[in-house]
N, C-alpha and C positions, 0 to 999 in steps of 0.2 A: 463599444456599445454604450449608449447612454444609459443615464440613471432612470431609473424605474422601466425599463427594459427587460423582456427577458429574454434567456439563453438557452434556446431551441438543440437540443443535445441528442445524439443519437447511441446506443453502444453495440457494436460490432464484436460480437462474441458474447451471447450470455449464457456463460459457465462458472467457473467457482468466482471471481472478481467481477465479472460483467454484471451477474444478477447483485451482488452486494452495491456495487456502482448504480446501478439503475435505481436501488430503494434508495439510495442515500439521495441523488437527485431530483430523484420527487421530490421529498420533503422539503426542501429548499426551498425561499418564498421567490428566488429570482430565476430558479431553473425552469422548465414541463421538458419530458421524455415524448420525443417524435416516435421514437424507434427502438427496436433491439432484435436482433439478428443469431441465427441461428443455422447449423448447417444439417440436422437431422432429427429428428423425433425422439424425444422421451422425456423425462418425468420435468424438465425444467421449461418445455412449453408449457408444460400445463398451468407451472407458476407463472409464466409472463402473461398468460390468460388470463387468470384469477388477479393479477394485478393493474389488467387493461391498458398492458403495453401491446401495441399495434406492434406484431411481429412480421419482418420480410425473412428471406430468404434468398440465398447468392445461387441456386442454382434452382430453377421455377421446373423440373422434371421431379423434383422431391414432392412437388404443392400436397400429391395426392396422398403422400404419405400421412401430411398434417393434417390435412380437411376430413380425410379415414377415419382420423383418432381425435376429432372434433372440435381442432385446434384451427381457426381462421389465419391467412393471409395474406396479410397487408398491400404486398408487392415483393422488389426486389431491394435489395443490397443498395444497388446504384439511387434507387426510387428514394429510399433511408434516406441516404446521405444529401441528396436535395433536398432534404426539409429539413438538413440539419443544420447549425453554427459551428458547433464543435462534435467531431466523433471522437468518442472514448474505444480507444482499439484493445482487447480485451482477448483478442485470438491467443491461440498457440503461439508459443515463442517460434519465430522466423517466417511468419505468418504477415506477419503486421508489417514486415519489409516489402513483401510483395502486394501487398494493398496501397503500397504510399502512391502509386503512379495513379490510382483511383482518384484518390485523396487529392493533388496535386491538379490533375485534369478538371476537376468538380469545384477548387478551390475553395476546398474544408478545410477548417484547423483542423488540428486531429492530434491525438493524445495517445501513447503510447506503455506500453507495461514496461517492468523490469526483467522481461523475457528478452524484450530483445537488444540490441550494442545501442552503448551511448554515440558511435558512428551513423546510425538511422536518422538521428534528429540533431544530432551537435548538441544538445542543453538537455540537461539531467534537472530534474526539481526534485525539490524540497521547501515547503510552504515555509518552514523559517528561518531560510539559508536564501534563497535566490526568487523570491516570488517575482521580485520586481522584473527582472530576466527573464521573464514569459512575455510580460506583455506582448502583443501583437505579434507574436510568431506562429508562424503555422505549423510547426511541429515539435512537440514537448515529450520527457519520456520521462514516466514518475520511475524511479527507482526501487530494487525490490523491495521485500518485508526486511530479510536484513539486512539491506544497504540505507532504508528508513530509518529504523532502528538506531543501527549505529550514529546516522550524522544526527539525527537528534539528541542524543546524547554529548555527543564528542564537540558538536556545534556549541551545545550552550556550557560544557567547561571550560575550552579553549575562549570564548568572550569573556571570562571573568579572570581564568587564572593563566593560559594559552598552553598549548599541547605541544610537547616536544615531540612524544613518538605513541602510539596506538600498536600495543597488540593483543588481540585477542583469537578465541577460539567460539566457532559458531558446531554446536551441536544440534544438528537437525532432526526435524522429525521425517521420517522416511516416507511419509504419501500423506493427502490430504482427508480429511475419516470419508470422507464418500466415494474415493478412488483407492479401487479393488485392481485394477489391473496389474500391479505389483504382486499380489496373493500374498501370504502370510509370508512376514519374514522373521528371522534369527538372527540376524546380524550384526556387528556394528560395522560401518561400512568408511573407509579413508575415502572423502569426497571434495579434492582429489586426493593421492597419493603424493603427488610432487607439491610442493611447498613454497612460496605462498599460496593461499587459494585466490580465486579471481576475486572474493570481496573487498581487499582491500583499495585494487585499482577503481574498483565502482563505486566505495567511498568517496576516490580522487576526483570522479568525474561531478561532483557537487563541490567539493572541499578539497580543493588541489596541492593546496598547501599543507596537508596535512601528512607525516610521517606515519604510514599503517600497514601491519603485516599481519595478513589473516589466514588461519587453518580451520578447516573445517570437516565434520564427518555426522555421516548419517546412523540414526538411529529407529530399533523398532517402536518407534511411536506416530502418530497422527496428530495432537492436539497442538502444538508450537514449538518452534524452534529453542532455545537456550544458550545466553551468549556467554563467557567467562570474557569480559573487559578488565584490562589494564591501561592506564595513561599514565605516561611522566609526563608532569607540568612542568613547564617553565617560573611559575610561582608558586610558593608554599601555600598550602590550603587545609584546611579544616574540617573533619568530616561531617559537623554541621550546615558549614559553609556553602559543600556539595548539595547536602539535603534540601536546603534552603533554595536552589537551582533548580531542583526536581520539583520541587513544590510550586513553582513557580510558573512551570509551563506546562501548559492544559494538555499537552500529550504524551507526559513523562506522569508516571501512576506507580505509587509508592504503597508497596505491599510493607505494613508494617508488622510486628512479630505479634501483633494479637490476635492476628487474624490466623494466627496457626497456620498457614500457608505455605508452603516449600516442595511444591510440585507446579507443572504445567496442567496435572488435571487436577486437581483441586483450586486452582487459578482458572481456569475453563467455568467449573460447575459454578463458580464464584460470579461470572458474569453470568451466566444464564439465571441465578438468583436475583443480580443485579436488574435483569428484566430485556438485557441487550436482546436487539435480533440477532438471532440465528449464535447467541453466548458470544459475540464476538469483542472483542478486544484491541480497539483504533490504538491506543496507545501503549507506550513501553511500560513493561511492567516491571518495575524494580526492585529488588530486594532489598529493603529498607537494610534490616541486618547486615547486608554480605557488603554495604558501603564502608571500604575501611582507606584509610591513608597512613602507609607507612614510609616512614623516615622524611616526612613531612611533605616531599613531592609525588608521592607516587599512588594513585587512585585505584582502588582494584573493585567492581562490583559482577554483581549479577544480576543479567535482566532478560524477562520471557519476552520473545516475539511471536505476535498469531500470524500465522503467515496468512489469513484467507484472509486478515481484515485493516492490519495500517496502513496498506496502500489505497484506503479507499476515501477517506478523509481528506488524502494528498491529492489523489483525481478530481474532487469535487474543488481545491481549494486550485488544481489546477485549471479547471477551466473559467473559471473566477479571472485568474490570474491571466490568460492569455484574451479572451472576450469582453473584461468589463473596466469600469476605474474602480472597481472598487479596491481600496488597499489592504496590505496580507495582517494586520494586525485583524480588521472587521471582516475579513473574509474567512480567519479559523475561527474566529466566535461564534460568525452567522452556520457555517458549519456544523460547530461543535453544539449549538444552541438546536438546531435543528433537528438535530439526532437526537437529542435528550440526553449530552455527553454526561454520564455521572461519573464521578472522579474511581478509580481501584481506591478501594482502602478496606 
């Protein structure tokens, strides 16, 4: 797509990332929102209403449900994607496999979550790892929150001092705060049991050369996940050295100890002071304190992931990435600029 061009976008699923996806795309001075799709009635029509996103629908026997409840309709699913460039696929995981043949026959780009196998699309992104690797493909899968997470971290230590081996432990939050369907739990839950868990192979699927073995389990909370990282470097490094990395890149966000901070919800309240929509949290959030290096190679820290919100920067830098020329240094700024990225601190 040429310059001063824009990129006519559609997102297929607005649920917890589709409606985040959708606002970040507006603001965008090269994007407009054709579309956003939906498969039943409730309280997030009403936001794509109030937002004046023209809503379809994949099955036109619902219409009357919407029109009831005083929600207009655009059209159809199919209808969408004909006015789109790129659809941002935002469904339920395993969902987005069976829409590809839509995709394919319409001859959409089409973008994909970290729900579903990096076998759907062959190419995993990450905005500061493989942007150039989208160009002109027609199908892209941004990677989850904490497959984000990690390669942005592990990416920019491994360029300065190189990674021997990654392992860490991802302590998750157990549901997302608006998803009740779980009911009240007690638990801490092994997710899975058998060991490695699957994050470290969806690291590989961005960063293949990287050695990483990951455990993970769930916990009764909703606001973010919590990663415990360890790297052995291949060169000795400095834990200023590290900091100095983190400072450096506009999606790594360095909680420092003044900020009395050492919770995922007091990190939450902390953005929604900041002024974010909806308190959210595009970037890693790292314990400045918990950055230590012992015995000269071996890096150990800790850092918050919002799981409803860094994959959303990466979808916008994604379709950037596969639609335009523009290149991935000016396309996380235009991004980040767009949003109103204020730095954590």
């Amino acid at each position: 797509m040429g310059e001063g061009m824009t990129i006519k976008v559609a997102i297929n699923g607005y649920g917890t990332i589709g409606k985040r996806v959708a606002d970040a795309v507006a603001c965008q001075p090269d994007m407009e929102i054709v579309g956003v799709s939906k498969t039943s009635m409730n309280a997030d029509a009403y936001i794509a209403k109030a937002r004046g996103y023209p809503l379809y629908i994949a099955d036109m026997t619902k219409r009357a449900d919407f029109e009831n409840a005083g929600v207009s309709i655009a059209g159809t699913v199919i209808e969408m994607i004909a006015k789109a460039d790129v659809v941002v696929d935002a469904t339920p995981g395993g969902i987005g496999l069976k829409n590809k043949p839509m995709y394919e026959e319409h001859k959409v780009q089409a973008i994909y979550q970290g729900g579903e196998k990096h076998t759907t699309t062959g190419f995993s992104f990450n905005s500061s790892v493989n942007y150039d690797g989208a160009q002109g493909r027609q199908f892209v899968r941004v990677v989850s929150c904490n497959t984000t997470g990690l390669v942005r971290i592990i990416n920019e230590v491994d360029k300065e001092f190189g990674v021997e081996k990654v392992r860490a432990v991802m302590v998750r939050r157990a549901s997302d705060p608006g998803d009740i369907k779980r009911g009240p739990v007690d638990a801490i839950v092994l997710d899975p049991v058998t060991l490695p868990s699957h994050h470290g192979p969806d690291v590989q699927s961005v960063l293949n050369h990287i050695d990483i073995t990951t455990a993970a389990m769930i916990v009764p909370t909703t606001f973010m996940h919590m990663h415990t990282v360890q790297m052995t470097l291949k060169k000795p490094a400095t834990r200023e050295a590290v900091l100095e990395l983190c400072r450096a890149h506009s999606r790594i966000g360095l909680i420092n100890k003044a900020a009395g901070i050492k919770s995922t919800a007091e990190l939450k309240e902390h953005m929604q002071d900041l002024g974010r929509p909806r308190s959210d949290m595009w970037e890693n959030g790292i314990f400045e304190e918990s950055v230590s290096i012992v015995d000269g190679n071996e890096l150990w820290l800790f850092q918050a992931i919002h799981q409803e919100a860094d994959v959303v920067v990466e979808n916008v830098d994604a379709i950037r990435a596969m639609a335009s020329d523009v290149p991935a240094a000016e396309s996380i700024r235009m991004t980040n600029e767009a949003l109103g990225f204020v730095a954590v601190k």
